[in-house]
N, C-alpha and C positions, 0 to 999 in steps of 0.2 A: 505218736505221729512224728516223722519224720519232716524238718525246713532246710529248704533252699537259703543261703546266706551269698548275696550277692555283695562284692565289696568295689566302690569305687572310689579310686584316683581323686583326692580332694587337695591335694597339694599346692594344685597348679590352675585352681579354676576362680571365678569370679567369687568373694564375701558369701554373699548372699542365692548363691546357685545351689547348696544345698538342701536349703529350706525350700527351695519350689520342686528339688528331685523329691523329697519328703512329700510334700504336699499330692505332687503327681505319680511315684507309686501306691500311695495309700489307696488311689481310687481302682488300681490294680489288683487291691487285695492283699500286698504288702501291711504288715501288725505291726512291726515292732522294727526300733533302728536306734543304730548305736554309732557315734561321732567320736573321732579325735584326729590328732593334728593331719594325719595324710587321709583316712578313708572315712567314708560314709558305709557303715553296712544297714543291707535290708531284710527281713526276714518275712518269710511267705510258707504257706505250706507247701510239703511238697508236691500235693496231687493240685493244686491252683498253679504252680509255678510254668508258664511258657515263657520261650527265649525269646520267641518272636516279638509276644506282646511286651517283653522290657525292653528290646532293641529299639522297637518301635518307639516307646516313651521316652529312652534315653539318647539314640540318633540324633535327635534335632539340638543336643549339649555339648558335642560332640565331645562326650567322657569315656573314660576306661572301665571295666569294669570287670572283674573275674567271679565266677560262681562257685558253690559246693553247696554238696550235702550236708545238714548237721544232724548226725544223731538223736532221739528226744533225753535219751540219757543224758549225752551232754551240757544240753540248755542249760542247764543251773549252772553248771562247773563254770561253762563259759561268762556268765553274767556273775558270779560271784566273782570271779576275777577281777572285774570292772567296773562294781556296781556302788554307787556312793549313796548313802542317806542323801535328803533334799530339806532345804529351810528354806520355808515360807514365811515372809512376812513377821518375823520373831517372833511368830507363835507355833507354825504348826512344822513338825521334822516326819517326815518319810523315810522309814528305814525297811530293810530287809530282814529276817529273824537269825540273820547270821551277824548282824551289823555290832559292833561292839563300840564303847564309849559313846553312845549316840547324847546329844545335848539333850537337856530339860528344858522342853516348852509344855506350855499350856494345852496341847494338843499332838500327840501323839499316835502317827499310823502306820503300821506294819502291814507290807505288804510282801506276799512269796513270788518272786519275780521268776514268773512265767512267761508266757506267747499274747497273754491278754494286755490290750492296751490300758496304761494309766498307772503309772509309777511315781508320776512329780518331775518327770523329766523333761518331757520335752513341755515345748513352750506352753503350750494349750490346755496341759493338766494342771499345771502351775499359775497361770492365770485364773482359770477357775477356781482352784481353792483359793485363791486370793480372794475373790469378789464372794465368795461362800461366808469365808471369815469375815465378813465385812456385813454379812445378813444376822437378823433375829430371827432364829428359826425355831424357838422354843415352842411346839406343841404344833409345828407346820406339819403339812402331809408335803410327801416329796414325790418325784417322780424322775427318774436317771436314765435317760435314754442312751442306746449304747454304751453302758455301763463298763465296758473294759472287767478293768479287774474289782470292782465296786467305788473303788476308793473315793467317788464322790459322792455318793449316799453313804459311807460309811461316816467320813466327814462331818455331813449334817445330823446322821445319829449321835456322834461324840458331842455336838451343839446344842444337842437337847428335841430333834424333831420327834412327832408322834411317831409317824408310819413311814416306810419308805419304799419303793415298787422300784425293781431294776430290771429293766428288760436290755439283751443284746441278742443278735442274730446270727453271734456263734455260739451252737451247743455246745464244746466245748470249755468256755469258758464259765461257764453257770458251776464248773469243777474247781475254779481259781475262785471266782468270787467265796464260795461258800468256806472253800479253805481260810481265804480273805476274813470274812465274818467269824469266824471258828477263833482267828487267831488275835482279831481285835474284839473278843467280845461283845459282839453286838449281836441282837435276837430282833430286833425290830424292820430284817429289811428281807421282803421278798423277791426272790429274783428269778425270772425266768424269759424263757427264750421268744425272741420274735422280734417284731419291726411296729411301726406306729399303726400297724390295723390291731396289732395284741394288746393296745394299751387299755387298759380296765376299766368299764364302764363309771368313771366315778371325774371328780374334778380334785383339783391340787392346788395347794400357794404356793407350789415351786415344781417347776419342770426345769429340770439341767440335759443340756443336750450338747454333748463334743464331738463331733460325727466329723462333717465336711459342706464344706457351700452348696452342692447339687443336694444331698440329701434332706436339709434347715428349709431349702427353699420351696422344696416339695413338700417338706412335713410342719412345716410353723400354722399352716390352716388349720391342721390337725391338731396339733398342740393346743390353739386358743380354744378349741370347744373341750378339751380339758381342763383348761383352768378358770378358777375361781374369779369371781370379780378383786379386782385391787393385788390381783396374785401376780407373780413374776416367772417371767422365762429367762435363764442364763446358760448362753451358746456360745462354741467356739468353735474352731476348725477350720477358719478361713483366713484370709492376708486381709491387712489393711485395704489392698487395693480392690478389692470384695467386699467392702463394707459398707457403701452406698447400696450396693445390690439389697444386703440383709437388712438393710434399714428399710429401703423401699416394701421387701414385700412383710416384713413385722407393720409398718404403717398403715400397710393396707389393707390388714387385718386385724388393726384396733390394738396397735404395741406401741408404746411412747419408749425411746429410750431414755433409757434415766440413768447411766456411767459405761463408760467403759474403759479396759485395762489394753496396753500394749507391750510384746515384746517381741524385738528381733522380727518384726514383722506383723505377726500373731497374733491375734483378737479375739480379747473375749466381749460379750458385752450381756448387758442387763437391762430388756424391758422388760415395763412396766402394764 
């Protein structure tokens, strides 16, 4: 499958403008985005990709922005050009199966860097496996909503979880993750396609969900009749200044929060 690579002009714009271009193509349908000193690129499939609807989201920033095609041939070429291991926390490194001299931590995850979100890079994957690393999850059931490329049920398999269910809402990607599971080893995590009506009649001590604010706040009612007493949900996807919002309606359907992790805007957090 062919994507659309839209590149903008970040030279000359405000710190913190392109965490909210992030933020607001993703709800476009936008997967995947790549940062350095002058551009932000976006990637989108190419039968999702209208000009209008990004004009539309991008007009009110008033930024630059040029587009193209990219090959699926190319995907890899291009991101292995680019693409660094990730260190979390002195424990856990994120690397690619090309990655070479990668350090020795106590946790180790290989991921094939495709179209599927969740590589350790951007903010929001990275904060999660923080607060992950920070659980006892020896013999937990998990539950990974919008699972990207697994790496956060794979995460808690390497931690020692019983079982792990990964649901996301691109068939395509159930082809990453599994390659994903293939290459780190791991036999304990089911993954299939759908959204929070597919989630499997059963309850969990851990629902991880990195999605986005509209979607957390529509599906956290769902989630609680999934989990267990004294069990935990850990979410991210939204800014700081959205973070009253997720408190309000976790609260109001029986979630205490008990920490949360910041960056560059970025929030994860952990009810209880």
């Amino acid at each position: 499958m062919d994507y659309v690579e839209i590149a903008i002009k970040t030279d000359n714009i405000p710190e913190l403008l392109p965490e909210i271009l992030i933020a607001q193509l993703s709800e476009e349908g936008f997967e995947s985005f790549t940062e350095d000193n002058s551009y932000l690129c976006a990637y989108i499939k190419s039968s999702e990709f209208s000009a209008s609807k990004t004009d539309k989201v991008l007009s009110p920033y008033f930024v630059e922005y040029t587009s193209k095609i990219i090959k699926q041939e190319n995907w890899n070429a291009k991101w292995e050009s680019s693409y660094n291991y990730v260190e979390i926390d002195e424990e856990l490194v994120i690397c690619a199966p090309f990655h070479k001299k990668v350090p020795q931590k106590k946790y180790r995850i290989t991921i094939a860097p495709k179209m599927s979100f969740g590589t350790g890079h951007h903010e929001t994957t990275y904060l999660m496996c923080s607060l992950i690393l920070k659980q006892d999850i020896v013999n937990k059931t998990v539950l990974d909503m919008g699972s990207g490329t697994g790496i956060l049920g794979i995460l808690c398999s390497k931690k020692g979880a019983k079982s792990i269910a990964a649901i996301d809402i691109d068939e395509l990607v159930l082809e990453n993750i599994n390659e994903n599971l293939e290459l780190n080893k791991v036999t304990n995590i089911e993954a299939f396609t759908g959204n929070s009506s597919n989630i499997p009649n059963k309850k969990y001590d851990y629902i991880l969900a990195n999605i986005n604010k509209n979607v957390l706040v529509n599906d956290v009612p769902i989630y609680v009749k999934h989990l267990k007493k004294k069990s935990c949900l850990i979410i991210s996807g939204f800014y700081s200044s959205d973070f009253e919002d997720i408190i309000y309606i976790c609260n109001k359907y029986g979630l205490k929060l008990a920490g949360h992790l910041e960056k560059n805007n970025w929030i994860a957090a952990l009810f209880i």
